[in-house]
C-alpha positions in Angstrom: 81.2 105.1 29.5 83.1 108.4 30.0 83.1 110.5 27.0 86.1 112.0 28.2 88.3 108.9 28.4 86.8 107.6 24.8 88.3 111.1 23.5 91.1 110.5 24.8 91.5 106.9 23.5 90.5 108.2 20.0 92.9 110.9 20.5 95.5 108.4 21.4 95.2 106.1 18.7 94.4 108.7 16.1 98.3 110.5 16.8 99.4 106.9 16.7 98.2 106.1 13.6 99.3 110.0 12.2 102.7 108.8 13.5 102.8 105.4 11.5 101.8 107.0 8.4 104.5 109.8 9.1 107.1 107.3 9.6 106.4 105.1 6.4 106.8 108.1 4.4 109.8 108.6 6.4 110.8 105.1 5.3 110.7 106.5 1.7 112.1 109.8 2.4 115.3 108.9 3.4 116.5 106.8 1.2 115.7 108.7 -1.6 117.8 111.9 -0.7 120.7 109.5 0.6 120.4 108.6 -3.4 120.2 111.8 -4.5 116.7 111.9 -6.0 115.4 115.2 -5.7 111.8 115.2 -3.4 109.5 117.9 -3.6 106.8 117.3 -1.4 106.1 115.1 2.0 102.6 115.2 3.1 100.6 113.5 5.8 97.2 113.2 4.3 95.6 113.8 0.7 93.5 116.7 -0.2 93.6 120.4 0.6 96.6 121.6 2.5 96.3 122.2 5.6 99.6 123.4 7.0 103.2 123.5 5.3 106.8 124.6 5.3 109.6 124.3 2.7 112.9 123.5 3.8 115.3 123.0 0.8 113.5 121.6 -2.2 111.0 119.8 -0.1 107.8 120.8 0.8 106.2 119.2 3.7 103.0 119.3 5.0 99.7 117.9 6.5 96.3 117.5 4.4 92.4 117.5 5.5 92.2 113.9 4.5 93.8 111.7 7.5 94.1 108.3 5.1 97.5 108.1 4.2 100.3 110.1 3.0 103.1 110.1 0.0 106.2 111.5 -1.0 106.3 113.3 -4.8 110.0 112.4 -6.5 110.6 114.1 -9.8 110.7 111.1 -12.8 108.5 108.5 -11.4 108.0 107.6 -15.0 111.0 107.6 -17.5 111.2 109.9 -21.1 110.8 108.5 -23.9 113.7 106.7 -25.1 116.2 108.4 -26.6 114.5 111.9 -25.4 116.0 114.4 -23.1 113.7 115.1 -19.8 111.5 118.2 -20.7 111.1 117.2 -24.1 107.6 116.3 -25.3 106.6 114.0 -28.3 103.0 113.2 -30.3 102.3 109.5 -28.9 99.5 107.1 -30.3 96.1 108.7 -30.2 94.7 105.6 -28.0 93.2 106.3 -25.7 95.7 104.3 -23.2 98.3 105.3 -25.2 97.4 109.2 -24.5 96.9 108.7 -20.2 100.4 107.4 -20.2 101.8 110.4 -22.6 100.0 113.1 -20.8 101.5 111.7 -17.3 104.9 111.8 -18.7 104.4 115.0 -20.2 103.4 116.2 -16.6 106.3 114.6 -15.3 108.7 116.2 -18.0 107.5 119.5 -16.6 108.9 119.6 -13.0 112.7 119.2 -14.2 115.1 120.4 -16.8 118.2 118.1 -18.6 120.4 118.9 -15.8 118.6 117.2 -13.2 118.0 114.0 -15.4 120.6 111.8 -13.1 118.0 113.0 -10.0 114.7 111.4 -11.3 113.3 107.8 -9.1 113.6 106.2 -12.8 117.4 106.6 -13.3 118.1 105.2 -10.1 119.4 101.3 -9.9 117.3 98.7 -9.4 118.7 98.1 -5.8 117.9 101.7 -5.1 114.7 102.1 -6.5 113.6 98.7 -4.1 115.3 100.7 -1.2 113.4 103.5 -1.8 109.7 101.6 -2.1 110.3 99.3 0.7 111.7 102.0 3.5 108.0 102.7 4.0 106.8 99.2 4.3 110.2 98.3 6.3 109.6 101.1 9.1 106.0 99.8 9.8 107.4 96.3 10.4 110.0 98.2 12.2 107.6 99.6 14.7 105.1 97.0 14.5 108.6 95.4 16.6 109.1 97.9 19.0 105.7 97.7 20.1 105.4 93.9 20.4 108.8 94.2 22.2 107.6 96.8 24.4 104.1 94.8 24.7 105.8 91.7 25.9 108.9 92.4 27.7 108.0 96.0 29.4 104.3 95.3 30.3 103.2 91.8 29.2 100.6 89.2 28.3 97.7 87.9 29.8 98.6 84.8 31.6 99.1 83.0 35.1 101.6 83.9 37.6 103.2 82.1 40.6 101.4 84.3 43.8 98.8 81.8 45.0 95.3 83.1 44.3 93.5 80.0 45.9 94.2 77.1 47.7 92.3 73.5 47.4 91.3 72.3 50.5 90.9 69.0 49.6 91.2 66.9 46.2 88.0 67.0 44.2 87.9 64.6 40.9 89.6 67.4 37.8 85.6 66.8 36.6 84.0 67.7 39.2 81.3 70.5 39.3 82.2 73.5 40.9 80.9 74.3 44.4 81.3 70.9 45.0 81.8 70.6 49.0 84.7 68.4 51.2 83.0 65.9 52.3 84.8 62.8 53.0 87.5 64.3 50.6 91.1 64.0 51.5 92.9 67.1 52.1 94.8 68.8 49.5 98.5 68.6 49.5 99.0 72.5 49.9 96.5 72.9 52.3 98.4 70.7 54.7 101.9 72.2 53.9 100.7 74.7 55.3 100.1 77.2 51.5 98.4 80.4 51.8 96.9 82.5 49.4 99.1 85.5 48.6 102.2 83.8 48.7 104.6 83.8 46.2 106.2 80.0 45.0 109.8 80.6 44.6 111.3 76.8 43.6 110.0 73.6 44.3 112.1 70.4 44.5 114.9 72.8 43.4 113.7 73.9 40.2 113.4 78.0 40.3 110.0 79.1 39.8 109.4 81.9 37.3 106.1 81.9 35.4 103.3 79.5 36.8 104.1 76.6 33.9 107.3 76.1 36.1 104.9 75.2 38.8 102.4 72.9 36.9 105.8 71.4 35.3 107.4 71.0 38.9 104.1 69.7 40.6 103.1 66.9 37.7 106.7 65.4 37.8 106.8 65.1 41.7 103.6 63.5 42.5 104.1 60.7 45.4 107.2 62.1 46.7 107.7 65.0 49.7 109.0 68.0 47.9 111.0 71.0 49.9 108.6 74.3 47.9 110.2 78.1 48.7 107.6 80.8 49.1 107.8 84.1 49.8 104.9 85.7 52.4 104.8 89.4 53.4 108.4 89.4 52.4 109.8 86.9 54.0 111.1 83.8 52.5 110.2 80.5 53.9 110.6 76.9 53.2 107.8 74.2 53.2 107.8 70.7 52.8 104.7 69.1 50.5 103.7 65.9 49.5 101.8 66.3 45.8 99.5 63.3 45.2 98.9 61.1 42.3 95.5 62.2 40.5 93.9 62.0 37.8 93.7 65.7 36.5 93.3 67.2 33.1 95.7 67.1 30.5 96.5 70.9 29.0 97.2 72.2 25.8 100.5 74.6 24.9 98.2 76.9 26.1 97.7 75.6 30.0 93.6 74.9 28.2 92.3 71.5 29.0 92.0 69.3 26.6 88.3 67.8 25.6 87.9 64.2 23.5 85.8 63.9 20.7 82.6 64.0 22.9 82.7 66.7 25.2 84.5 64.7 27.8 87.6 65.9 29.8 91.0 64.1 28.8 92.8 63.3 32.2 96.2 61.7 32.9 97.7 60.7 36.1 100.2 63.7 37.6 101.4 65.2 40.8 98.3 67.4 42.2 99.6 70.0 44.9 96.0 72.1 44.9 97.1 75.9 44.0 95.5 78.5 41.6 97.9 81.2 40.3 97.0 84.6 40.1 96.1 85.7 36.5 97.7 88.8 35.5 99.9 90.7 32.4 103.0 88.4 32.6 106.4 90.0 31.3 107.6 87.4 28.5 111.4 86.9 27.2 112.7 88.8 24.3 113.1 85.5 22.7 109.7 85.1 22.1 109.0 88.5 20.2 109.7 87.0 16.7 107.4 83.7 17.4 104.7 86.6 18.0 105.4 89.3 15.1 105.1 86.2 12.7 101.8 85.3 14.1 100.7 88.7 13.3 102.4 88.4 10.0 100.7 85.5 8.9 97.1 86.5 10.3 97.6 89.4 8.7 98.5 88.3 5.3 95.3 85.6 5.5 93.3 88.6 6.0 94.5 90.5 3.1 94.3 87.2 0.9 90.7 86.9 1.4 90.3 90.5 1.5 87.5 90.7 -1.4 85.4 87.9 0.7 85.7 89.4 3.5 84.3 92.6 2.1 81.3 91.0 1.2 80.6 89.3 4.7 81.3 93.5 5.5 78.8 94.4 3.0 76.5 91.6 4.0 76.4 92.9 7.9 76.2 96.8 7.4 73.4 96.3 4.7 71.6 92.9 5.7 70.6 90.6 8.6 74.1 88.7 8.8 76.4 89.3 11.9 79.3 91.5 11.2 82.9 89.0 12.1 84.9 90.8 15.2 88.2 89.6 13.6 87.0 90.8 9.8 88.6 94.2 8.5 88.2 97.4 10.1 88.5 100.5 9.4 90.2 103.9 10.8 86.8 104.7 12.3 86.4 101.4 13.9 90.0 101.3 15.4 89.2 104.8 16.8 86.1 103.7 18.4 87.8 100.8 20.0 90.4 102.6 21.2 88.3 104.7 23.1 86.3 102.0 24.4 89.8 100.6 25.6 90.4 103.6 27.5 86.6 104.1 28.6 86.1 100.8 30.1 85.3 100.4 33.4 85.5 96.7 33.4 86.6 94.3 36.2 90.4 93.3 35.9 91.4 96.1 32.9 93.4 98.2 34.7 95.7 101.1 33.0 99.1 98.3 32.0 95.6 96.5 30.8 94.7 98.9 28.9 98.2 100.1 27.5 99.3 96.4 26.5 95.8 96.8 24.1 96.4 100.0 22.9 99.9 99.2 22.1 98.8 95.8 20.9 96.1 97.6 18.5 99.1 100.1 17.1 101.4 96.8 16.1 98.7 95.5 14.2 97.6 98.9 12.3 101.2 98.7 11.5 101.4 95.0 10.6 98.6 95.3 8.3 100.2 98.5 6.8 103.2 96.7 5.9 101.3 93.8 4.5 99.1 95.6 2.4 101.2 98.4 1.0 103.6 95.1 -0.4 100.2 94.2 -2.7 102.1 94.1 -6.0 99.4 96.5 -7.6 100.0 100.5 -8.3 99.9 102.4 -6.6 100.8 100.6 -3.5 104.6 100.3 -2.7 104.8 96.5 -3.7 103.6 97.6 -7.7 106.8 99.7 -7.8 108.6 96.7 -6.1 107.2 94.4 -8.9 108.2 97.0 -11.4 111.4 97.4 -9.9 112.2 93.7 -9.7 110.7 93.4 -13.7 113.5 96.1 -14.5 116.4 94.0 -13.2 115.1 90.5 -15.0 115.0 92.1 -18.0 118.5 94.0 -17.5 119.9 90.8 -16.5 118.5 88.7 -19.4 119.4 91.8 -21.9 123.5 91.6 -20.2 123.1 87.6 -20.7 122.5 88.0 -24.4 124.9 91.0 -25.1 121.7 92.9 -25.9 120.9 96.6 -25.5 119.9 97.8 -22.1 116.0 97.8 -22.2 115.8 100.8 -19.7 113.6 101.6 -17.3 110.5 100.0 -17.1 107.7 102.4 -18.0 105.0 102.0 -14.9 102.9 105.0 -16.8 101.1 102.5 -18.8 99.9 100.9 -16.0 97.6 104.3 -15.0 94.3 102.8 -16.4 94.9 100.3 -13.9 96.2 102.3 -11.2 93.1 104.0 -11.2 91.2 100.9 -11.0 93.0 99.6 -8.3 92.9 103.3 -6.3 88.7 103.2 -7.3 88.6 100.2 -5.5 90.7 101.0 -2.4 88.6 103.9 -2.0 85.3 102.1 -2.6 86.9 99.6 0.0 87.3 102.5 2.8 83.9 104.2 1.9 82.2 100.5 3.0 84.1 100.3 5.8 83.8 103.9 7.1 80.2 103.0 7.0 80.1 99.9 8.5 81.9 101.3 11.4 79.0 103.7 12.2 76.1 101.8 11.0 77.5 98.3 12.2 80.6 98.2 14.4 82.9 96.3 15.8 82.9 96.5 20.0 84.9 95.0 22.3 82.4 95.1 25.6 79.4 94.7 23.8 76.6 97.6 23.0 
């Protein structure tokens, strides 16, 4: 394996995922000036600054630590009611009580009275949901544009119609392979006259685009002589074929045979012509890109539902006997590495468009799971200032409903204790899997 080309592959998917996390806090970004709040910082990265540049009021930058980034606004937790911003009050001595009164103390600091209609907690509740799911939005966004490129520019593994084989004569659909022609009759497209190379263009009539029009066209016309258009060394001719009536497998929605109960081939009686399509990355219709982003939805969310099993079965394989699962959660480490195994690999069949569709297909699924998992409704995620968000309006609803007082804003600061919880355990989570990456990881060609 080249350790060139795995730099490069790491290098490739490391600016991709730099650009993701960019472009989520982009998501967040823009809304919030369009509403006026006032943003002080935009950093890629947590920890020491490594590079930055004010422009206006913002402050934007790029930190050691490549896990993340955020956006500051001023008033992420609203004043006391019935308090100016900047003013500071003696709270409960709790303990609790105290966390959430030094955070809004903090917060009173960074503006004055006169920017109080600027803070994230006077916005409206349609605002405020703008503003927390932009970044989850614009990784679904580009988790899009990559399955559309994926499909419809380069394409999925599959079968096309350019003959890769011909039959020379019919062989039972269970017979072993190697099997030789003796006393066989001859296949169908061996005597029409079928080469391999050629291209199948229509048969009986019916246009030929992607090689299920072929098993579709062959399967209905068995027993009757079919006119099939082919195109050899580009030229276009026209054959004529009879397909036979044999017993051959019956396939799956994903051209798979289908096995009974027992192990035992399930066959029905079709039109058998005796051509193997060429497999290759086959360009699919736009049409299909949604079908696809849900499957990654929903893959994704059964992942992050079992997430704490799943870390076990992690924790189980980097520290124990078991085997670590190659669809299990990985982390930035292991994408790296198989990225640059991707890009490294000198295996038969991945080509470069083979090797772009995975990259590209690894990038929509970083950015799938991003958008999943930042809509958790826990702080600090994105979906715990949804959830407080969406609290805000119930209770504003109810409160107009009853001709009550307007509760306010609801006040996330007393959720720090566990905020910090649920931030101990996200980084507990990416300590376990930066090891198991190095100790145990994922590969997609074996060691």
């Amino acid at each position: 394996m080249s350790v060139l080309l795995f730099s490069l592959g790491v290098l490739v998917v490391g600016l991709g995922l730099a650009a993701s996390i960019a472009l989520h806090e982009l998501g967040h970004l823009l809304p919030a000036k369009a509403f006026g709040v006032r943003v002080t910082q935009y950093m890629i990265g947590f920890g020491p600054t490594l590079w930055s540049r004010r422009r206006g009021e913002t402050e934007y930058g790029v930190k050691a630590v490549p896990l993340g980034g955020y956006i500051r606004m001023i008033g992420m937790y609203p004043p006391h009611r019935g308090e100016a911003p900047g003013t500071i009050r003696e709270d409960s001595t709790g303990f609790l009580q105290q966390m959430a009164a030094e955070a809004k103390e903090w917060e009173a600091e960074q503006y004055g009275p006169e920017e109080a209609h600027r803070t994230f907690s006077a916005l409206a509740v349609p605002k405020k949901l703008a503003v927390m799911l932009g970044g989850p939005l614009m990784n679904l966004l580009i988790c899009v544009v990559l399955t559309t490129v994926l499909l419809c520019g380069i394409g999925l593994p599959g079968i096309t119609p350019t003959v890769s084989a011909v039959s020379q004569c019919v062989l039972p659909a269970d017979a072993p392979e190697g099997t030789d022609c003796d006393g066989m009759p001859e296949a169908p497209a061996a005597a029409a006259g079928i080469e391999p190379g050629d291209v199948l263009r229509s048969i009986d009539g019916q246009e030929i685009r992607r090689w299920e029009d072929v098993t579709s066209a062959v399967r209905a016309s068995g027993g009757s002589e079919v006119e099939i258009v082919l195109e050899r060394d580009g030229e276009q001719l026209t054959l004529q074929a009879e397909p036979i009536m044999d017993a051959r497998p019956v396939l799956d929605a994903d051209g798979a045979a289908v096995h009974d109960a027992n192990g035992g081939l399930v066959t029905e009686e079709v039109g058998f012509l005796g051509v193997a399509g060429t497999r290759d990355l086959v360009r699919r219709s736009p049409a299909e890109v949604p079908g696809m982003v849900w499957d990654t939805f929903t893959g994704t969310a059964r992942i992050v539902v079992s997430l704490p099993a799943r870390l076990w079965e992690v924790g189980e394989a980097a520290f124990g006997d078991e085997e670590r699962d190659p669809n299990g959660p990985i982390g930035v480490v292991g994408v790296s590495r198989l990225a640059g195994e991707v890009v490294a690999a000198e295996q038969p069949g991945f080509a470069l468009r083979e090797k772009v569709a995975t990259l590209l297909s690894m990038l929509a699924s970083v950015n799938m799971a991003l958008f999943v998992f930042n809509l958790i409704p826990l702080m600090p995620l994105d979906g715990g200032h949804v959830l407080g968000a969406l609290i805000e309006g119930v209770r504003r609803w109810f409160a107009r409903r009853r001709g009550s007082a307007d509760p306010g804003p609801v006040d996330m600061s007393r959720l720090l204790p566990l905020t910090y919880a649920v931030a101990l355990c996200f980084a507990a989570m990416t300590v376990l899997l930066l090891y198991a990456d190095i100790v145990d990881p994922i590969t997609l060609f074996g060691s």
